[in-house]
BALUM-139223 format. One record per residue (C-alpha): residue in one letter; residue number from 1; x, y, z. Coordinates in steps of 0.05 Angstrom, whole numbers. Example, Ala and Ser with C-alpha at 12.3 -4.5 7.8 and 13.67 -1.06 7.14 Angstrom:
NODE  code  pos       X       Y       Z
NODE     A    1     246     -90     156
NODE     S    2     273     -21     143
//
This chain:
NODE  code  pos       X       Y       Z
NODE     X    1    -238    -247     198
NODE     X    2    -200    -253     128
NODE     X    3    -138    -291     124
NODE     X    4     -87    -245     158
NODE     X    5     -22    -274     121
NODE     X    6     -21    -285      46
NODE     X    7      51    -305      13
NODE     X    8      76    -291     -62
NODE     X    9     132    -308    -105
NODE     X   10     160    -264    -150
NODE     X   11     219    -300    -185
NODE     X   12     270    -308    -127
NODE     X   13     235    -251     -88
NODE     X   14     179    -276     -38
NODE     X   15     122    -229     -12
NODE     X   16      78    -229      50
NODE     X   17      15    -189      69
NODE     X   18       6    -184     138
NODE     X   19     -69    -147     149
NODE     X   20     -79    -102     208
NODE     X   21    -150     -98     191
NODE     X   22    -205    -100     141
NODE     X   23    -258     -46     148
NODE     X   24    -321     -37     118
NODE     X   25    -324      39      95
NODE     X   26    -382      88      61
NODE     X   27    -355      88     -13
NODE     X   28    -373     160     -21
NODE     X   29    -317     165      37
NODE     X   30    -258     143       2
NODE     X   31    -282     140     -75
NODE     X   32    -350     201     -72
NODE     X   33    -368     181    -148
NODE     X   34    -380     110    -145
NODE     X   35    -446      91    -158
NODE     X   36    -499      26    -156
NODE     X   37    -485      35    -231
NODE     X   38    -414      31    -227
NODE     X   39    -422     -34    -187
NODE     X   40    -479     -65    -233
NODE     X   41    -428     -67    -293
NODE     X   42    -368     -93    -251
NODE     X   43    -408    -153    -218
NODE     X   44    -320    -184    -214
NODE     X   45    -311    -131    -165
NODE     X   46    -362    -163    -110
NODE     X   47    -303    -190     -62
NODE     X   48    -296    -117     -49
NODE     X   49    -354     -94     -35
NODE     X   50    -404    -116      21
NODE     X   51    -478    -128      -9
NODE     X   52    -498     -60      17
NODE     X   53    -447     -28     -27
NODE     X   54    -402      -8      23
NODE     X   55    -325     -14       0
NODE     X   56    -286     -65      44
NODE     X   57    -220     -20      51
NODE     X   58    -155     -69      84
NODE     X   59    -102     -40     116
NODE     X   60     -36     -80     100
NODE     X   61      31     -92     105
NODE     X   62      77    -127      51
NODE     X   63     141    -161      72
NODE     X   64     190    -169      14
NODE     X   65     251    -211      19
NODE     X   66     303    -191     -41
NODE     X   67     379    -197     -44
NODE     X   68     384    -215      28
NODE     X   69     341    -158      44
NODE     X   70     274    -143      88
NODE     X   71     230     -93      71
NODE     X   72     166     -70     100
NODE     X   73     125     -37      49
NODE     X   74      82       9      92
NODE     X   75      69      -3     168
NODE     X   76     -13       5     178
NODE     X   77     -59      49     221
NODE     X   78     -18      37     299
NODE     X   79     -69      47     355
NODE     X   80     -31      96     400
NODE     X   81     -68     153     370
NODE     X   82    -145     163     350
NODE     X   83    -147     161     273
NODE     X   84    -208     148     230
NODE     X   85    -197      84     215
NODE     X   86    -185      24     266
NODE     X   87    -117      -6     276
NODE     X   88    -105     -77     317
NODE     X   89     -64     -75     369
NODE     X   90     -49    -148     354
NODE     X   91     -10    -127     276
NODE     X   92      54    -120     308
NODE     X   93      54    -193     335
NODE     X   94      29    -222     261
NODE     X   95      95    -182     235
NODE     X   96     133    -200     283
NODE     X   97     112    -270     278
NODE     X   98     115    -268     199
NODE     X   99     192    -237     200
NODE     X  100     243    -294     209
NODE     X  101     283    -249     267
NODE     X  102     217    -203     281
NODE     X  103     223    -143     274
NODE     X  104     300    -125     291
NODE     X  105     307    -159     224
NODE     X  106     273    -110     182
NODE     X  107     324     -79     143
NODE     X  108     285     -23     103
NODE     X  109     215       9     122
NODE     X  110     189      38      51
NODE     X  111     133      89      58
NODE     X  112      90      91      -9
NODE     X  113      68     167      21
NODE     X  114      54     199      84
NODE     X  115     -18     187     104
NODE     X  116     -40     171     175
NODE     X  117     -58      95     150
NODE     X  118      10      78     116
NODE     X  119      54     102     176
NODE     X  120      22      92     246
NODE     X  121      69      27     257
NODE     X  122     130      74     230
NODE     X  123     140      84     316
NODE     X  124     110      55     383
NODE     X  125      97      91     441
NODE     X  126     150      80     501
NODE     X  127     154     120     572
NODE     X  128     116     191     537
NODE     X  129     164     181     477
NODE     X  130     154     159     410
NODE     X  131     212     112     383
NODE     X  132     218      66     319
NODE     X  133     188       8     316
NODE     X  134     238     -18     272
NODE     X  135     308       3     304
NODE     X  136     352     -34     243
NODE     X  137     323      -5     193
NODE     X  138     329      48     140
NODE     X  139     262      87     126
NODE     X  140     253     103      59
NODE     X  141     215     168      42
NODE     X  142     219     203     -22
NODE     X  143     241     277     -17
NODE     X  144     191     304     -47
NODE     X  145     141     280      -2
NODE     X  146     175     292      61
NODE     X  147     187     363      41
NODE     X  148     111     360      26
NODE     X  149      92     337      90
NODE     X  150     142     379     133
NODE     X  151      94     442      98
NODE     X  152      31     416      97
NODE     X  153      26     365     158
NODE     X  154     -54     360     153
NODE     X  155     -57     283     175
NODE     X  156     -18     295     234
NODE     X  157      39     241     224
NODE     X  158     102     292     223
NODE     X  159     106     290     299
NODE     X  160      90     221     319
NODE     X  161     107     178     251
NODE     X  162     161     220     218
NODE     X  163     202     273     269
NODE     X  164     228     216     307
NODE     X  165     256     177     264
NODE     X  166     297     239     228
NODE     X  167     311     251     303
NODE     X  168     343     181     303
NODE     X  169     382     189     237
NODE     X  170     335     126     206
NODE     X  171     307     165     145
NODE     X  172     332     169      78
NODE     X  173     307     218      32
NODE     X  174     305     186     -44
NODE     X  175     282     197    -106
NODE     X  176     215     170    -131
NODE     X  177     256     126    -179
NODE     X  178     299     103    -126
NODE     X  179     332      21    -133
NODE     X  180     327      -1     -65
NODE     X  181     362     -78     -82
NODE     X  182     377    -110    -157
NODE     X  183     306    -136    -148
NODE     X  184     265     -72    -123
NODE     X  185     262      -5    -138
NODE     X  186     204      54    -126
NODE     X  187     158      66    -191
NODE     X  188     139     142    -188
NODE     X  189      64     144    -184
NODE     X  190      34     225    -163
NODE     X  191     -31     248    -146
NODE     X  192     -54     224     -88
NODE     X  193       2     256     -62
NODE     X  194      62     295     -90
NODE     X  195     113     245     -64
NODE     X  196      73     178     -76
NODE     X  197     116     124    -102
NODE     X  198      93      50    -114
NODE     X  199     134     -15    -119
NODE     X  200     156     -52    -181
NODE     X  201     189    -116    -166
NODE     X  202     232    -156    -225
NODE     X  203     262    -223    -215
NODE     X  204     285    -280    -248
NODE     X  205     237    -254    -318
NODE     X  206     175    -243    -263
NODE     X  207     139    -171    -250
NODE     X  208     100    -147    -200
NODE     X  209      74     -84    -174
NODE     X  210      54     -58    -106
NODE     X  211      -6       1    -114
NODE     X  212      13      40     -57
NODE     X  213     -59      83     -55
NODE     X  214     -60      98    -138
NODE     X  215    -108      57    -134
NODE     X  216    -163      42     -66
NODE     X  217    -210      -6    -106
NODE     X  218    -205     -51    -162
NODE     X  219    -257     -25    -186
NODE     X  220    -217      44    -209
NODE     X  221    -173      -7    -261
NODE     X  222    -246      -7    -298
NODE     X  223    -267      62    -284
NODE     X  224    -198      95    -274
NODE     X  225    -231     171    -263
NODE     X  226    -253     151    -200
NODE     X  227    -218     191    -159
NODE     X  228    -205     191     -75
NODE     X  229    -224     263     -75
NODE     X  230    -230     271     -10
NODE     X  231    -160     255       5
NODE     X  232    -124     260     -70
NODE     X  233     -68     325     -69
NODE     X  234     -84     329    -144
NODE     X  235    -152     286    -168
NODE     X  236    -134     298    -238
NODE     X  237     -58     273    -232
NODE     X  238     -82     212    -188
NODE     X  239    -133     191    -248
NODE     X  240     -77     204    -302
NODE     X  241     -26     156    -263
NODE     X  242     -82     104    -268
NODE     X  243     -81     104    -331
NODE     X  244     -11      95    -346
NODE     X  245     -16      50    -293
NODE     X  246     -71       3    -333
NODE     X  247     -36      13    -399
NODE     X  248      29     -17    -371
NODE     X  249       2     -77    -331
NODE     X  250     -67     -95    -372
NODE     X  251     -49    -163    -412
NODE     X  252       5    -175    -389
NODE     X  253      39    -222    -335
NODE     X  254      45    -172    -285
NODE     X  255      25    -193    -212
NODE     X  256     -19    -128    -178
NODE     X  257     -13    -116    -110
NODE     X  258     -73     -77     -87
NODE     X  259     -39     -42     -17
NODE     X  260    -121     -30       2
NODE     X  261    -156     -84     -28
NODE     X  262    -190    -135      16
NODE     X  263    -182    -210       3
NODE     X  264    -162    -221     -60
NODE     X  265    -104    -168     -54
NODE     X  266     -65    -192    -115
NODE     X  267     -90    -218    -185
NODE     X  268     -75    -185    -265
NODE     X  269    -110    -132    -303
NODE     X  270    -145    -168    -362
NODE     X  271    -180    -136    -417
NODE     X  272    -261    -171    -421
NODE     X  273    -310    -148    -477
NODE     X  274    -274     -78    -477
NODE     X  275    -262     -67    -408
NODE     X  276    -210     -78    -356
NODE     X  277    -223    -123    -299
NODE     X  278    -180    -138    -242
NODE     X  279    -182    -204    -241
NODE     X  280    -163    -232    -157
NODE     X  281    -134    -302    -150
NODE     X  282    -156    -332     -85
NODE     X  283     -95    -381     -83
NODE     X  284     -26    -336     -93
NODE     X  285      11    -392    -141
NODE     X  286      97    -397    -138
NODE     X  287     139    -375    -194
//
C-alpha cells in the first residue's frame, strides 16, 4: 500500500494528498497508444508503471489550506455505486482524519470536471437519499461543464454526484478562470472535457499546479500526443493543452501536481538531452 497522505508547501499555502486508491490499469485503457517503445525511452517514468507495463493510475484527493480556506480538490471514486474503478470505503476517514475539523470544515469542494472518478465522494448515501458529504461547503463547478454534463450525462454522476447538491443550493457555477482565494484560482485546461479546469496555486513568489486529468501519466509531459481517447471529449484539444501546459511549467520552479499519478504525485518538468521528463521527488521539501 503507498503512502496514503503526502503534505506540500507552497509559500504560505500547504497541500495534502489523501489516496483513495492506487490501481494497476491496462495502459491501452486509459492512454490506447502507449507502447513498450514509449516506455524503453522514458526508463524515469518506471514508478508509474508496474514491470508488466501496466499504468499504476491513483485516485486522489488534494487538501489546500489558503487564506483561511479549505479546499478539496476533487473527492475520488465513493463506493456506493459500481464504477470501473475501485474506491475504499476507508477514504473518507483518511480525510476526515487529515482535515483539522473533518469534514464540516471543508469550506470549498472544487471539481477539476465531471467524471465518475473525480466526484463519487461529492455525496454519501443516507436512508435511500443521496446528501453531501461536505454540508459547509461551496462546490465549485465551472459552467461550462455542468451545462455539459446536464446534456450529455454518459458517466452517470448527474443524479447521484451533481442533482443533489444543486438540490441543496451548494453549487456554484464559475468560470474556468475563476479566483477562488488571493492564493488559488482555476487555470482553464479543455479537452478531456469541455469544462476541465486545473489548479494554479501562487504564494509568497512559489507556483504550483494541480493537473486535474490534462494529464493521466507522466509520461504524456514527454510524449504529450498521447491522448485518453477513450474518455477525452476532444483528443486533439486535450493534446494541445499539454502542450501549453509543458511550455509554461518546463524549467522552471513550478511544483506539478499529477491528480492520477501514483507515488511520486508531485515533482518539475525538466528538459534532459531534448526531452521533457517529469522528474518525481520522493520527499515533498517546505518552501
Amino acid at each position: 500500500m503507498p503512502e496514503q497522505l503526502q503534505h506540500y508547501e507552497v509559500g504560505n499555502v500547504s497541500i495534502t494528498q489523501v489516496v483513495e486508491r492506487v490501481t494497476a490499469v491496462p495502459r491501452d485503457a486509459i492512454v490506447p497508444d502507449i507502447t513498450d517503445h514509449h516506455l524503453d525511452t522514458a526508463p524515469w517514468t518506471a514508478p508509474y508503471f508496474t514491470d508488466d507495463g501496466r499504468l499504476l493510475l491513483s485516485n486522489h484527493t488534494f487538501v489546500v489550506r489558503s487564506d483561511d480556506t479549505v479546499i478539496v480538490v476533487d473527492t475520488c471514486v465513493g463506493t456506493a455505486l459500481p464504477r470501473p474503478l475501485p474506491g475504499d470505503d476507508t477514504f473518507l476517514d483518511r480525510l476526515r482524519n487529515a482535515i483539522d475539523g473533518g469534514l464540516d470544515a471543508v469550506d470549498v469542494v472544487l471539481c477539476t470536471h465531471l467524471h465518475f472518478d473525480h466526484v463519487g465522494w461529492n455525496t454519501v448515501r443516507v436512508d435511500d437519499r443521496w446528501v453531501p458529504t461536505f454540508p459547509n461547503a461551496r462546490y465549485l463547478i465551472a459552467a461550462t461543464e455542468l451545462d455539459h454534463v446536464r446534456r450529455d450525462d454518459h458517466m452517470g454522476v448527474l443524479e447521484p454526484s451533481v442533482q443533489p447538491l444543486l438540490d441543496a443550493g451548494l453549487v456554484d457555477a464559475v468560470a474556468t478562470d475563476h479566483r477562488v482565494t488571493s492564493e488559488v484560482r482555476l487555470l482553464p485546461t479543455p479537452g478531456h472535457t469541455p469544462g476541465h479546469v486545473s489548479v494554479t496555486i501562487e504564494s509568497a513568489g512559489r507556483r504550483a499546479t494541480i493537473t486535474g486529468d490534462a494529464v493521466h501519466s507522466p509520461l504524456q509531459f514527454t510524449y504529450p500526443e498521447l491522448a485518453a481517447s477513450r474518455f477525452d471529449h476532444d483528443s486533439m484539444q486535450s493534446t494541445e493543452t499539454r502542450r501549453a501546459l509543458i511550455e509554461a511549467h518546463a524549467d522552471v520552479d513550478v511544483l506539478v501536481l499529477g491528480t492520477h499519478f501514483a507515488p511520486p504525485a508531485a515533482g518539475h518538468l525538466h528538459t534532459v538531452d531534448g526531452t521533457v521528463r517529469f522528474l518525481g521527488q520522493a520527499t515533498p521539501p517546505a518552501g
